[in-house]
C-alpha positions as CSV (number, residue, x, y, z in Angstrom):
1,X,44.3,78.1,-1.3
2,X,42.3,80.5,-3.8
3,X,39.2,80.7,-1.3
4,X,38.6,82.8,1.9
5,X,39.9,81.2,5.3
6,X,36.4,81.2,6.4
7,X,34.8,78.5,4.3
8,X,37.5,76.0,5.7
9,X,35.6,73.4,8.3
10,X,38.6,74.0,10.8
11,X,38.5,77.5,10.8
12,X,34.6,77.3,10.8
13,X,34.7,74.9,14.1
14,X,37.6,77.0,15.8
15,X,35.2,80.5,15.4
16,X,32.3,78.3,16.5
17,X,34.2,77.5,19.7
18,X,35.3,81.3,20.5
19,X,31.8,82.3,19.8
20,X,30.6,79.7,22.1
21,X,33.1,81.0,25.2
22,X,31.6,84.5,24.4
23,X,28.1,83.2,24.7
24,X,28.9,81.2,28.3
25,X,30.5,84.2,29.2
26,X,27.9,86.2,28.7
27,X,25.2,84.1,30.4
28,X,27.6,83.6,33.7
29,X,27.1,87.7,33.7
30,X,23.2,87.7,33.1
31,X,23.2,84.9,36.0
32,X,25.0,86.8,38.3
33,X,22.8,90.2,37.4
34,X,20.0,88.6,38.1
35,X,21.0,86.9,41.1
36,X,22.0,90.5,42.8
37,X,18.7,92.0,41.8
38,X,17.2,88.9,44.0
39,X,19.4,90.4,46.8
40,X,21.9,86.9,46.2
41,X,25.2,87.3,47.3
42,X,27.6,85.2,44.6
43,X,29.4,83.0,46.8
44,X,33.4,83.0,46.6
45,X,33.6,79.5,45.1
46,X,31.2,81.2,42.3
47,X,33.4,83.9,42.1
48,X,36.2,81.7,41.7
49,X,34.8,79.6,39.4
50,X,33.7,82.7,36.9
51,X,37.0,84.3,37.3
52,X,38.6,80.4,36.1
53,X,36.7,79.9,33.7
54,X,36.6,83.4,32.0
55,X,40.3,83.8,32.7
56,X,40.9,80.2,30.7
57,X,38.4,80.8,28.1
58,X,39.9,84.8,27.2
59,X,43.2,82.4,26.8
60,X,41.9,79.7,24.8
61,X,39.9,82.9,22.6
62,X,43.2,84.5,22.4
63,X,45.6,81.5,21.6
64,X,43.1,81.0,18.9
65,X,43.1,84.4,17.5
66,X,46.6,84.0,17.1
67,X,46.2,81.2,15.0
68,X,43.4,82.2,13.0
69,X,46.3,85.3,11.8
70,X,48.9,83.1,11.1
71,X,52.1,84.9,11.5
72,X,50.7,88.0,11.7
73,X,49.6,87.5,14.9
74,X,52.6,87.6,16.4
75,X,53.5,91.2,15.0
76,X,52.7,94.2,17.0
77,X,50.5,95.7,14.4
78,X,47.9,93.6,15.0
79,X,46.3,93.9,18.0
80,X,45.6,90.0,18.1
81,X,49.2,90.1,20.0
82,X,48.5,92.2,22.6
83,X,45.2,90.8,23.5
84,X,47.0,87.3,23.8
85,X,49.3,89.0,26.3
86,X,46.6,90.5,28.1
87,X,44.7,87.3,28.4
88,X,47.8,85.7,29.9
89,X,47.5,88.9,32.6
90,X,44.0,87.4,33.7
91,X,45.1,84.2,34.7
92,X,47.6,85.4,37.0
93,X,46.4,88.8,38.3
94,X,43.3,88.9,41.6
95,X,44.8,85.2,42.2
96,X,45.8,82.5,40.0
97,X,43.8,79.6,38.0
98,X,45.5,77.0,40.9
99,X,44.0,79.7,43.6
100,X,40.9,79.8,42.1
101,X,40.4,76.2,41.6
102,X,41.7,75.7,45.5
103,X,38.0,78.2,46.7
104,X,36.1,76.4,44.3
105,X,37.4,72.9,45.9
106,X,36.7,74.4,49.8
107,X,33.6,75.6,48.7
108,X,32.2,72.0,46.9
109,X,33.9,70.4,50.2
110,X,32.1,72.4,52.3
111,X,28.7,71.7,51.0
C-alpha cells in the first residue's frame, strides 16, 4: 500500500496489545519477586493462574506475530514460526490451561 505496515491503525492496536501482555507479564514477575523477598509463599491457584495466563498470552503474542508476517510467518526462515510452535508447547507442557483453571477454581472455592 506504498507506506510502512506500522502506520496502519490495526497493526498499531495489534503491537499495542502484545506490548501490553509483555508489560502484565512482567509485573506478575515483579509481584511474585517481591512477595518471596517478604518470605510469601505464591499459592498454587497463583501459580496456576500465572502459568494460564502467561501460557495464553505467549499464544495470543505468537498467533499475532504470525499475522503481523503475513505468509512469511509460516516459513521456517523466520523464526516467528517456531516461536508459535513453542508457545503452543506452554499450554500443554507442566499441566494444561483446563488443569490450571481447575487449581485456580479449588483455590477461589476454598476461600
Amino acid at each position: 500500500f506504498g507506506r510502512p505496515i506500522g502506520e496502519f491503525q490495526l497493526i498499531q492496536l495489534k503491537l499495542a496489545r502484545m506490548e501490553v501482555a509483555r508489560m502484565n507479564l512482567q509485573n506478575m514477575i515483579f509481584r511474585q519477586i517481591e512477595m518471596a523477598g517478604a518470605g510469601k509463599r505464591m499459592t498454587l491457584a497463583e501459580a496456576s493462574a500465572a502459568k494460564l495466563y502467561s501460557a495464553q498470552a505467549a499464544m495470543e503474542v505468537a498467533l499475532e506475530a504470525v499475522q503481523l508476517f503475513g505468509g512469511n510467518g509460516y516459513m521456517a526462515e523466520f523464526q516467528v514460526e517456531q516461536l508459535c510452535r513453542d508457545a503452543k508447547v506452554l499450554q500443554i507442557y507442566a499441566g494444561t490451561d483446563e488443569i490450571q483453571v481447575g487449581q485456580i477454581a479449588r483455590g477461589l472455592l476454598r476461600g
